[in-house]
C-alpha positions as CSV (number, residue, x, y, z in Angstrom):
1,X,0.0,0.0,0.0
2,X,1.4,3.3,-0.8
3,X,2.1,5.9,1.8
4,X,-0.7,8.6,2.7
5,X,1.2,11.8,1.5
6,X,2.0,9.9,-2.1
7,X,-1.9,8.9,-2.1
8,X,-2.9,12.4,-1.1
9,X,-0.1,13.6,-3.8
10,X,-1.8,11.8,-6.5
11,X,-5.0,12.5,-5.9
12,X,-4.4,16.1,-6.1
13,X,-2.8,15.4,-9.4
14,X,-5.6,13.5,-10.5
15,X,-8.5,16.2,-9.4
16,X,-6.1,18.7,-11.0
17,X,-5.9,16.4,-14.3
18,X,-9.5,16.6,-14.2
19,X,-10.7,20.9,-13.9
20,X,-7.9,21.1,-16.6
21,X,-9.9,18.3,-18.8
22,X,-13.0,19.9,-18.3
23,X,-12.3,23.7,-18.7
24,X,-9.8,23.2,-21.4
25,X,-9.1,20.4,-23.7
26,X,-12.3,18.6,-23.9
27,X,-12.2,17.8,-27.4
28,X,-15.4,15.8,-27.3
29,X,-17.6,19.0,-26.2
30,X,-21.4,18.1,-26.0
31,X,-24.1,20.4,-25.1
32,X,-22.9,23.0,-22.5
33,X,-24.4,22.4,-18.7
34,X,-22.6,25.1,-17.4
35,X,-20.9,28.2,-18.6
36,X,-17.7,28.6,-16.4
37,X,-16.2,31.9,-18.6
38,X,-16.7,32.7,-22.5
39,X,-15.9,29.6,-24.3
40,X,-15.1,27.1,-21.5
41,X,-18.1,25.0,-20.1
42,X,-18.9,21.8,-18.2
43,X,-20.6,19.5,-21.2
44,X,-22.6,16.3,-20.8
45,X,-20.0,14.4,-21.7
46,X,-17.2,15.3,-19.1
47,X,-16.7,11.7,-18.3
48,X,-12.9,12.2,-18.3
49,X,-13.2,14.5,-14.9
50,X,-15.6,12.0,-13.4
51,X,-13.4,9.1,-14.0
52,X,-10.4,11.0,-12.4
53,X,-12.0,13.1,-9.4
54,X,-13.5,9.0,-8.8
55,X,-10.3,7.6,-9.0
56,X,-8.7,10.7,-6.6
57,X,-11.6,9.6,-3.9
58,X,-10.4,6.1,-4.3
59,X,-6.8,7.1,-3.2
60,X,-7.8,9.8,-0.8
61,X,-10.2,6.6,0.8
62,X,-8.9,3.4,0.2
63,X,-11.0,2.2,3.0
64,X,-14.2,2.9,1.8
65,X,-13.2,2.3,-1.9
66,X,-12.2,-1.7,-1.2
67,X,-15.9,-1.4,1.3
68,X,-17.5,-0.4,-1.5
69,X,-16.4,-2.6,-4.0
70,X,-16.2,-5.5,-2.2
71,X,-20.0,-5.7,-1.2
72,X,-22.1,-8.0,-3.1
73,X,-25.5,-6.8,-4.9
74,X,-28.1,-7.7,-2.4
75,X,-30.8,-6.7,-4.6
76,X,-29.8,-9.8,-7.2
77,X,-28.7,-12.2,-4.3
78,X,-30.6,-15.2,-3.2
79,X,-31.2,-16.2,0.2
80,X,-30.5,-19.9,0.0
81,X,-30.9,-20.8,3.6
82,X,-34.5,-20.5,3.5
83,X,-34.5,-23.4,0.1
84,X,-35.9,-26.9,1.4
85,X,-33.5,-29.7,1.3
């Protein structure tokens, strides 16, 4: 596991990776959400930033990232104890 301040270090890079996608160099710009200055915009399709600020989170929280991925769908699971024999 790497150290906190290299996870924190990253994780800044990554959120920092991300504004820089969205206000500049989105070259996949879809409709315009929100109009940050003349030209520069959050679009639909900022996926890019989403994907990084969710990976930052994952570094900054490594706890609740492995919680949350490791937790089965209870909504699809089956309750097998309960099944006659």
């Amino acid at each position: 596991m790497p150290s906190r301040s290299f996870r924190l270090a990253a994780a800044v890079a990554l959120a920092l990776v991300g504004l820089r996608w969205i206000v500049n160099t989105n070259p996949w710009s879809g409709p315009t959400v929100l109009h940050l200055a003349e030209g520069h915009g959050v679009h639909l399709n900022d996926w890019v930033t989403l994907v990084c600020w969710a990976a930052a989170a994952m570094l900054v929280w490594p706890r609740l990232a492995a919680v949350r991925l490791a937790q089965p769908v209870t909504s699809r699971s089956v309750d097998h104890s309960r099944s006659p024999r």
